[in-house]
C-alpha positions in Angstrom: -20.1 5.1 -51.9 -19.1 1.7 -50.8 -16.6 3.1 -47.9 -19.2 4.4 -46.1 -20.0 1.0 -45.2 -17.5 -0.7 -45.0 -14.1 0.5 -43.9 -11.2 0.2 -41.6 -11.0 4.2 -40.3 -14.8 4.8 -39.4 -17.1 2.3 -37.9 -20.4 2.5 -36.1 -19.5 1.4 -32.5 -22.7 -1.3 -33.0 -20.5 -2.8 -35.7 -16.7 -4.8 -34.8 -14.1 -2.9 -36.9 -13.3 -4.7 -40.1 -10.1 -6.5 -39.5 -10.6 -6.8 -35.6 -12.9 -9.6 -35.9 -10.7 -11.5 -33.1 -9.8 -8.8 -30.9 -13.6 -7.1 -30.5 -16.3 -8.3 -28.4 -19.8 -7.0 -27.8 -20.4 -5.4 -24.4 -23.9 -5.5 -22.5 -25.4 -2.3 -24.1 -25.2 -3.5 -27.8 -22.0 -2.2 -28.8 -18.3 -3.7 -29.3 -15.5 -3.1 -27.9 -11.9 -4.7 -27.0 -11.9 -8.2 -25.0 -10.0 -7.8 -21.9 -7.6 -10.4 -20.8 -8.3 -12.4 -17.9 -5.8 -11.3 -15.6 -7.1 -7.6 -16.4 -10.3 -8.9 -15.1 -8.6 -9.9 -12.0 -7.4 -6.9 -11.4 -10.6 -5.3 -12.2 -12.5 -8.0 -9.7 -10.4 -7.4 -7.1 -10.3 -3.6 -6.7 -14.2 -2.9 -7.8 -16.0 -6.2 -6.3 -18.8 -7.0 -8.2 -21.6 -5.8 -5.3 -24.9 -4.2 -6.8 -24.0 -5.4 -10.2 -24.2 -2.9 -13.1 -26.8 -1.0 -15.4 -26.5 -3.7 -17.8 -25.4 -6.7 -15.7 -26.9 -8.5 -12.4 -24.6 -9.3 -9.3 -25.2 -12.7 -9.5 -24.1 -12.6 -13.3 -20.9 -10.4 -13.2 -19.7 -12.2 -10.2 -20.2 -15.7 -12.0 -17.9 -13.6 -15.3 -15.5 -12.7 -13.2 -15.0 -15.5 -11.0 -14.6 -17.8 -14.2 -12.1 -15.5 -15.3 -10.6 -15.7 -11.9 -10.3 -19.6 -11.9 -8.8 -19.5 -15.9 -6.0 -17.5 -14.5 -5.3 -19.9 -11.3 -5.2 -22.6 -14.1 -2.8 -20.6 -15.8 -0.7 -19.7 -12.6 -2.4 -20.0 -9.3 0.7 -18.8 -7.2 0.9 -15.7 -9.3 -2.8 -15.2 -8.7 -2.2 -15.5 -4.7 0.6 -12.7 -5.2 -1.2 -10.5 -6.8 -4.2 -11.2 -4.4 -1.8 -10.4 -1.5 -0.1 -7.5 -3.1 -3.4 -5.8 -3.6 -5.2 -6.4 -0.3 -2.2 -5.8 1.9 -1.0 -1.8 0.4 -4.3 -1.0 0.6 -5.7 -0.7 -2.6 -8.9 -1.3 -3.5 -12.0 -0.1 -1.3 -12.8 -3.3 0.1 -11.4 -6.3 1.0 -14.0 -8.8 0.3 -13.4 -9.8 -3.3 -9.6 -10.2 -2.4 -10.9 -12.7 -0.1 -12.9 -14.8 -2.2 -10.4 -15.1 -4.6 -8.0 -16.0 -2.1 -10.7 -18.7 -1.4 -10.8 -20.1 -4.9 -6.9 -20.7 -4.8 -7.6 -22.7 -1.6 -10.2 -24.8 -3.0 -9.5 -24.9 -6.2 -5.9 -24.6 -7.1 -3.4 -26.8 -7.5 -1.4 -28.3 -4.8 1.5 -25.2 -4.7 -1.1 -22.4 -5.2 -3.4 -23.7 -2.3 -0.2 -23.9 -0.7 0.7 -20.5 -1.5 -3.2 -19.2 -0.7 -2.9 -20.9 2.6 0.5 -19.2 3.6 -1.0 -15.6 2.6 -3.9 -15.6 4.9 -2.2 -13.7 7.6 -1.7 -11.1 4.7 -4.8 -10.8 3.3 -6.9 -11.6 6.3 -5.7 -9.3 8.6 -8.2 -8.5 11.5 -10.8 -11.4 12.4 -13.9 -10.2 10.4 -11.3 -10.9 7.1 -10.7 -14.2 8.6 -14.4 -14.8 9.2 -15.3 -13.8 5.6 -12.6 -15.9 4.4 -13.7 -18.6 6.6 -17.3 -18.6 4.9 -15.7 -18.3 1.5 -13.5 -21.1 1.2 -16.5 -23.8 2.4 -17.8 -23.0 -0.5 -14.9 -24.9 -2.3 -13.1 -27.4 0.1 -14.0 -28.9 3.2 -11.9 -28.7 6.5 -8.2 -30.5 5.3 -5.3 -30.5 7.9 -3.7 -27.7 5.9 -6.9 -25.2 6.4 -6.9 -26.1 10.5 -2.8 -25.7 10.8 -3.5 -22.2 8.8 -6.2 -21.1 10.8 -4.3 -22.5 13.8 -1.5 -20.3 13.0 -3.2 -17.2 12.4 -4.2 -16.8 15.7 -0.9 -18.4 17.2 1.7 -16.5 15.3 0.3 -13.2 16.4 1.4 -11.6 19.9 -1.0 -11.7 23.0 -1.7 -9.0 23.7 -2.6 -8.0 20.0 -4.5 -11.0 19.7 -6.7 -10.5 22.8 -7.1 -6.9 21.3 -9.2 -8.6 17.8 -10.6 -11.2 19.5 -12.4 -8.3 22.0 -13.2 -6.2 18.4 -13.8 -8.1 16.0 -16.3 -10.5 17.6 -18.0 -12.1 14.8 -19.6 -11.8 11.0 -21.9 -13.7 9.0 -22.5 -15.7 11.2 -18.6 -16.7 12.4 -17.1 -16.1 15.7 -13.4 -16.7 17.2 -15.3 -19.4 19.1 -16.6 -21.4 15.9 -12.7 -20.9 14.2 -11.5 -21.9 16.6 -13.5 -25.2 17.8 -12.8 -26.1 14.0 -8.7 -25.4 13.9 -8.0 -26.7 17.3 -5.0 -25.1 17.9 -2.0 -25.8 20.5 -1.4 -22.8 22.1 1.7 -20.9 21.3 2.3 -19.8 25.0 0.2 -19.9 28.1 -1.1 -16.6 27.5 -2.4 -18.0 24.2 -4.2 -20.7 25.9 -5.8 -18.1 28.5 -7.2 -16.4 25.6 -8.3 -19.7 23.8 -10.0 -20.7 26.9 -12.0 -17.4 27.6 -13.1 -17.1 24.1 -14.2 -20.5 23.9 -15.9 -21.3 27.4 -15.6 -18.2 29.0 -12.9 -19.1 31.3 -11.1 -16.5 32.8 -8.0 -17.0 34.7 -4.9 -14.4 35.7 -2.9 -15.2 32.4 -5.6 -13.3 29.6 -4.6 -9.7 29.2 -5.7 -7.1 30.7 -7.9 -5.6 27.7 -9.9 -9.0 28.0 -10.6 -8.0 31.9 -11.7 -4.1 30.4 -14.1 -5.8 28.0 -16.2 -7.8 30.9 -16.1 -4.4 32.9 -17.4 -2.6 30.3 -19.9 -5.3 28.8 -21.4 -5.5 32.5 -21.8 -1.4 33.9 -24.7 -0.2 34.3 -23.6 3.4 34.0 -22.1 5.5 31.5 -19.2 6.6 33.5 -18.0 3.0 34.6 -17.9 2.4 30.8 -16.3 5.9 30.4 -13.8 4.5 32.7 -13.1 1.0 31.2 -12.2 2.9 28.2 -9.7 4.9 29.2 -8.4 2.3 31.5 -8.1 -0.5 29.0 -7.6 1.1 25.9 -10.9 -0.2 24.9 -12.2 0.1 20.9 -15.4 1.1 19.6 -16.8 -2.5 19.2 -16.0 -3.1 23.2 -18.6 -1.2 23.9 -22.1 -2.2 24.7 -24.4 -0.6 22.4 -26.8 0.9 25.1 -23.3 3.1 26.0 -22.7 3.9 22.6 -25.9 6.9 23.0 -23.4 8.5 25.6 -21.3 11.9 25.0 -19.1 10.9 27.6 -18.5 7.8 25.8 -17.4 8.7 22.8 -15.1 11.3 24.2 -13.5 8.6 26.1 -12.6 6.7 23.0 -11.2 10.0 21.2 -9.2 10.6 24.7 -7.4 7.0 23.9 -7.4 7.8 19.7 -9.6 6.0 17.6 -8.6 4.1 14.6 -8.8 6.2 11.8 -11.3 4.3 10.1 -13.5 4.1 12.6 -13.0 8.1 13.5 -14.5 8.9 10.0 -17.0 6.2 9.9 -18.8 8.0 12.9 -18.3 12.1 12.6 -21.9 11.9 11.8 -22.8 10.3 15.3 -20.3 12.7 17.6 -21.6 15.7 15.7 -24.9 14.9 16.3 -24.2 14.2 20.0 -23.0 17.3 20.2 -19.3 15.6 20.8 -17.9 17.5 18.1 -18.7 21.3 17.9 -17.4 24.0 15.9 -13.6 25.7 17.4 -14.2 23.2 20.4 -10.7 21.0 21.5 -12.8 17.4 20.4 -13.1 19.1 16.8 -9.3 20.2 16.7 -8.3 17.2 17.3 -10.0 15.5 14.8 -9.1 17.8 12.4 -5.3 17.6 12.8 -5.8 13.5 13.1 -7.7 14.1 9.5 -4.7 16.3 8.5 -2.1 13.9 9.8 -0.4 12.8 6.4 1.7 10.0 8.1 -1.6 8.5 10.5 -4.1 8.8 7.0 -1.2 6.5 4.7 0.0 4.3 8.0 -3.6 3.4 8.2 -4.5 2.6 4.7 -7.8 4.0 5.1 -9.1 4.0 1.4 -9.9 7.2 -0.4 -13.4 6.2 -1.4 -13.9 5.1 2.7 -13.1 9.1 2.6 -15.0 10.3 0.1 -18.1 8.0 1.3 -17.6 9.5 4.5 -17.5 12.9 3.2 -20.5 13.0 0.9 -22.3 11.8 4.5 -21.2 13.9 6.5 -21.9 17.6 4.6 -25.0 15.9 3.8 -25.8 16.0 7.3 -27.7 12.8 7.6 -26.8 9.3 7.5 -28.0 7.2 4.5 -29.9 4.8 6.7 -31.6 7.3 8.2 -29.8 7.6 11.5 -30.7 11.0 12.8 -29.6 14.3 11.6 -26.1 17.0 12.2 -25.3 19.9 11.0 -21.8 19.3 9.5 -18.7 21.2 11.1 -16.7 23.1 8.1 -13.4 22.4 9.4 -14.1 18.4 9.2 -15.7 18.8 6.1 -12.9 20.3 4.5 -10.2 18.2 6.9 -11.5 15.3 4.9 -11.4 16.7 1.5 -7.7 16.9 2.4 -7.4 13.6 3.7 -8.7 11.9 0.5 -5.8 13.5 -1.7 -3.5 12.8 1.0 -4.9 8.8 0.8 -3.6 8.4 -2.7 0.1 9.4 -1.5 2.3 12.3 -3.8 0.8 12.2 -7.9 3.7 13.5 -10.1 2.3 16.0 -12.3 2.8 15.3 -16.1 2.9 19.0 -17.3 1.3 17.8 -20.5 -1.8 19.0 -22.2 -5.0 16.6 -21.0 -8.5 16.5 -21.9 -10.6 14.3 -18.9 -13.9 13.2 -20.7 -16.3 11.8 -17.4 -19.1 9.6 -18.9 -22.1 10.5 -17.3 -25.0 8.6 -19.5 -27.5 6.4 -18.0 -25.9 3.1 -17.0 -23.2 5.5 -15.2 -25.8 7.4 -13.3 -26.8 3.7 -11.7 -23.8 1.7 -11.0 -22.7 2.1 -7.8 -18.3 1.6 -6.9 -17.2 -1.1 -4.6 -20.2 -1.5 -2.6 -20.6 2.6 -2.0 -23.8 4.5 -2.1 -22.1 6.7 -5.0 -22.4 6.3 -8.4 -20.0 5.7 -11.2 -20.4 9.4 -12.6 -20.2 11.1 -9.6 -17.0 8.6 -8.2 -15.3 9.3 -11.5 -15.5 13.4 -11.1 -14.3 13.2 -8.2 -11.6 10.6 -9.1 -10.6 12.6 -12.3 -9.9 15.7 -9.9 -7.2 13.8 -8.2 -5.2 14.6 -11.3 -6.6 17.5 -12.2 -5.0 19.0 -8.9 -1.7 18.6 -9.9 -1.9 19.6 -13.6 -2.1 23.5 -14.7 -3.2 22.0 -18.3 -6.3 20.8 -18.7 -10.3 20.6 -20.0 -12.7 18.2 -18.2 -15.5 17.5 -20.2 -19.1 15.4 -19.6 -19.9 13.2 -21.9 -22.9 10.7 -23.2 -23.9 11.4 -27.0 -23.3 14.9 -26.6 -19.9 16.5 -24.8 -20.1 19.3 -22.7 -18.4 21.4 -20.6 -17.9 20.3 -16.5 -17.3 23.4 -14.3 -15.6 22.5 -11.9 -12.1 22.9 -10.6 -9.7 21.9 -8.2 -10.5 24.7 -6.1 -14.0 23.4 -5.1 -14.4 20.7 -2.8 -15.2 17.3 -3.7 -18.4 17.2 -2.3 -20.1 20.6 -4.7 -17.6 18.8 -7.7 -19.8 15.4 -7.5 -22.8 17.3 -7.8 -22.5 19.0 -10.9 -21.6 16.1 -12.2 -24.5 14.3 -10.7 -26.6 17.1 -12.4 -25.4 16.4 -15.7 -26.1 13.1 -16.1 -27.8 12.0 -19.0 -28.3 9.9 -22.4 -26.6 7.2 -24.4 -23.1 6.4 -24.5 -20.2 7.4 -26.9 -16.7 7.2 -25.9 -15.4 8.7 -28.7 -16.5 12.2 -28.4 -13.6 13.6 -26.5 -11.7 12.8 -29.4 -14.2 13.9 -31.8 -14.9 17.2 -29.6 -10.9 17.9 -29.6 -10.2 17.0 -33.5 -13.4 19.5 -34.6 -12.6 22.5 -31.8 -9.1 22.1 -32.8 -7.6 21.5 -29.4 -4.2 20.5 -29.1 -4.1 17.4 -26.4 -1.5 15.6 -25.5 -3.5 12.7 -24.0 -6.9 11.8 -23.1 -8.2 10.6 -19.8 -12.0 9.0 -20.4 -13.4 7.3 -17.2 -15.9 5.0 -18.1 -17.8 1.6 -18.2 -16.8 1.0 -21.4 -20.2 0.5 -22.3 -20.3 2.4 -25.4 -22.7 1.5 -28.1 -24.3 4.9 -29.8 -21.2 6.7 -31.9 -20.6 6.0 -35.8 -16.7 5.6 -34.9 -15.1 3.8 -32.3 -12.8 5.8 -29.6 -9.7 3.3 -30.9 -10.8 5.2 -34.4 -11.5 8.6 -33.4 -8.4 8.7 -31.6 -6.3 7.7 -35.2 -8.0 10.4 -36.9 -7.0 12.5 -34.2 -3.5 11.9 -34.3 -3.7 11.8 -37.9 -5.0 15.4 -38.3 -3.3 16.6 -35.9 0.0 15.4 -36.1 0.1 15.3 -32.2 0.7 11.6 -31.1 -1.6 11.3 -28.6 -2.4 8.9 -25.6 -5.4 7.7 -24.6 -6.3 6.6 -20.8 -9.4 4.4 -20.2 -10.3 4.1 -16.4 -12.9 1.4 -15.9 -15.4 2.3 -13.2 -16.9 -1.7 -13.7 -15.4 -5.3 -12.8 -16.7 -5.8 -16.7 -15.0 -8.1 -20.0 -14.3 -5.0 -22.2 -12.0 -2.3 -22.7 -12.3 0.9 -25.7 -8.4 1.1 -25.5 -7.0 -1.0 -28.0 -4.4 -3.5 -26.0 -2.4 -3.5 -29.7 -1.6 0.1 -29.1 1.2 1.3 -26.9 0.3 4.9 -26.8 -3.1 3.2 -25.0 -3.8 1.8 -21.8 -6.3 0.1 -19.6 -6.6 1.4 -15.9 -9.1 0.5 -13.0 -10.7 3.0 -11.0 -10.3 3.3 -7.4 -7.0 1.8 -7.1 -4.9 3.6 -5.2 -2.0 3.1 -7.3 -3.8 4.3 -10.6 -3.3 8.2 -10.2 0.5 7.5 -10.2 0.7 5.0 -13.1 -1.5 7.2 -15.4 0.6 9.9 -14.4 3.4 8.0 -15.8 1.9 6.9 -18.8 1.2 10.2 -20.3 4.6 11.7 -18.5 6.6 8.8 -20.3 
């Protein structure tokens, strides 16, 4: 009975698969599974961040993982690093643009010459309002001091833009972490590109105002100096004023806020604060403030032009029919027409998914270390993100069987007919256990279900099984005779991966990129 210890078909997932000795690493929960390359990792880093650290892994440790991955691949090919840095950060795709940032950092400070060259010349890209810049700005001292080449790019972010845009950031975006547009630009001492650049320069930096600065800079001292609601009120709609013009005393006001929707908010910031209008009575049901939100929530065009993230959405969702803010900032009673205007939206924010018309089981880990990690700096959790995530598909396929799964696999019911918001929390409710990312595969070869791919979204932290998923999808396809695909979406910036990178009829995705519906819709279609 010597097979049953030793064999090359079934292995306990606590044990690397005979042969595989090079390819199979352990993860952080005591299993093994397949070591991802470092420009995986990359990608991984720079879509999920590293913020709040896993079940299994620290902040401070992933972050150290992945940023030594990072700087093997800028060794490898820094300018290739910077592209893909852009590429990412500029369509939008991940939730948050910090860890596109840092790493943009690193290839500053700690590239070669062409790829801090490259890093350099992709700031305007990647930094694109002035709290990226500031982030960036705190970043990259962490790796080089102040060269020429970092003051002549700084310099020339706020030169090559128009005036009247720029006089528009430097009013928003004021400062973070302890940056300003003053302290950026003390350090780059640019020459102004026009005089209406040196107006601006001078107001932000000694509060000089003369006739050349735009007229939004002249709304913001109006504003930042009423003393009633309606001068403010006023300002706005005069100047075109954003959100972060106002002074936060005004910011309590109904006539306020309807000001700003009067001149259109940015669309981020409209679904950042339907909480704060509905609770100030702003926003009220069948009234012409909620129909206009609703058709700017519903506007397809405004919700892609914007790149507003689907999990910024889906954050904003899971807030808002909660009917109080996680930070405890008052209570609403949530409108149904928002609440379902941004259900829509957060399809719409992945753009048009192809449907593969092939037979799919999605199997949603929900075991403990899912039930804890949070995604890309959210108050959600892996399991609940992933159902949600999984139903993206699910609403364009007619064939399909979404399971939960930990050591045991059971059935989700949910559908694409509910709303996001009651779909995370039945998969909420059903977390539980240890970890084995084989049973969809298991489930399907004992039931007898004929699949034509599987879709597991996981950590990849799978430890508990006495077969590997890489296994228990060959015996699959084995009995079955069906040659079936496997999709692994990693919810975690982490080193491993069940898909087997050997395998073509595998592949390795990362959650909550935008473009990762469309290619795993390929992948099975193809």
């Amino acid at each position: 009975m010597y097979h049953k210890h030793f064999q090359t078909r079934k292995t306990s997932q606590g044990q690397v698969i005979p042969g595989r000795e090079k390819d199979m690493v352990p993860n952080k929960a005591g299993g093994f599974g397949f070591q991802v390359d470092d420009w995986t990792r990359l990608h991984r880093f720079l879509v999920l961040g590293a913020e709040g650290g896993t079940y299994y892994a620290s902040e401070q440790n992933l972050t150290i993982e992945n940023a030594q991955a990072v700087l093997r691949c800028i060794q490898k090919n820094g300018p290739v690093v910077v592209e893909h840095v852009r590429q990412i950060s500029s369509s939008g795709r991940a939730p948050k643009n910090d860890p596109a940032l840092f790493v943009l950092a690193m290839c500053a400070g700690m590239g070669d010459p062409a790829t801090k060259r490259e890093a350099l010349k992709a700031l305007p890209d990647v930094a694109r309002i002035g709290t990226h810049l500031f982030t960036f700005l705190e970043y990259v001292q962490a790796f080089r001091g102040w060269g020429r080449a970092l003051r002549n790019a700084i310099a020339e972010w706020y030169n090559s833009k128009d005036p009247e845009k720029l006089a528009y950031q430097v009013v928003k975006y004021q400062q973070r972490g302890g940056w300003s547009n003053r302290d950026a630009l003390r350090l780059a001492h640019p020459t102004p590109a026009s005089e209406t650049h040196n107006a601006i320069y001078r107001w932000v930096t000694q509060k000089e105002r003369t006739a050349e600065v735009p007229q939004i800079i002249n709304g913001f001292i109006e504003a930042q100096t009423a003393e009633h609601e309606e001068e403010v009120a006023a300002a706005i709609r005069e100047y075109d004023l954003p959100r972060e013009a106002v002074p936060t005393w005004a910011l309590k006001s109904k006539k306020v806020w309807e000001a700003l929707l009067d001149k259109g908010m940015p669309m981020t910031a409209l679904i950042r604060n339907l909480g704060n209008m509905t609770k100030m009575d702003v926003l009220k049901p069948m009234s012409d403030y909620t129909k206009l939100v609703v058709e700017e929530l519903k506007n397809e065009e405004k919700i892609l032009r914007s790149r507003v993230h689907p999990l910024t959405i889906l954050q904003a969702l899971t807030t808002y029919s909660s009917g109080r803010g996680f930070r405890g900032s008052g209570a609403w009673t949530p409108i149904t027409a928002i609440t379902d205007a941004l259900d829509s939206a957060f399809y719409t924010a992945f753009g048009n998914v192809e449907p593969t018309n092939k037979r799919l089981v999605f199997g949603i880990d929900v075991s403990a270390s899912m039930g804890w990690d949070t995604i890309g700096g959210s108050c959600m959790t892996a399991a609940q993100a992933a159902g949600a995530l999984a139903l993206v598909t699910a609403n364009v396929e007619s064939q399909y069987q979404m399971m939960a799964f930990s050591h045991v696999f059971k059935p989700l019911n949910i559908s694409p007919r509910m709303r996001l918001d009651s779909a995370m929390k039945v998969v909420q409710d059903r977390n539980f256990g240890r970890t084995d990312c084989a049973l969809p595969m298991m489930w399907a070869l004992n039931k007898k279900v004929e699949a034509d791919a599987f879709v597991v979204i996981t950590d990849n932290e799978t430890w508990f099984g006495q077969i590997h998923p890489y296994q228990a999808l060959n015996e699959y396809r084995r009995k079955s005779g069906i040659p079936a695909k496997l999709a692994v979406v990693a919810m975690t910036a982490s080193d491993v991966s069940i898909a087997d990178p050997n395998d073509a009829g595998m592949l390795d995705l990362v959650g909550w990129d935008t473009a990762t519906p469309n290619v795993l819709s390929d992948f099975i279609r193809e």
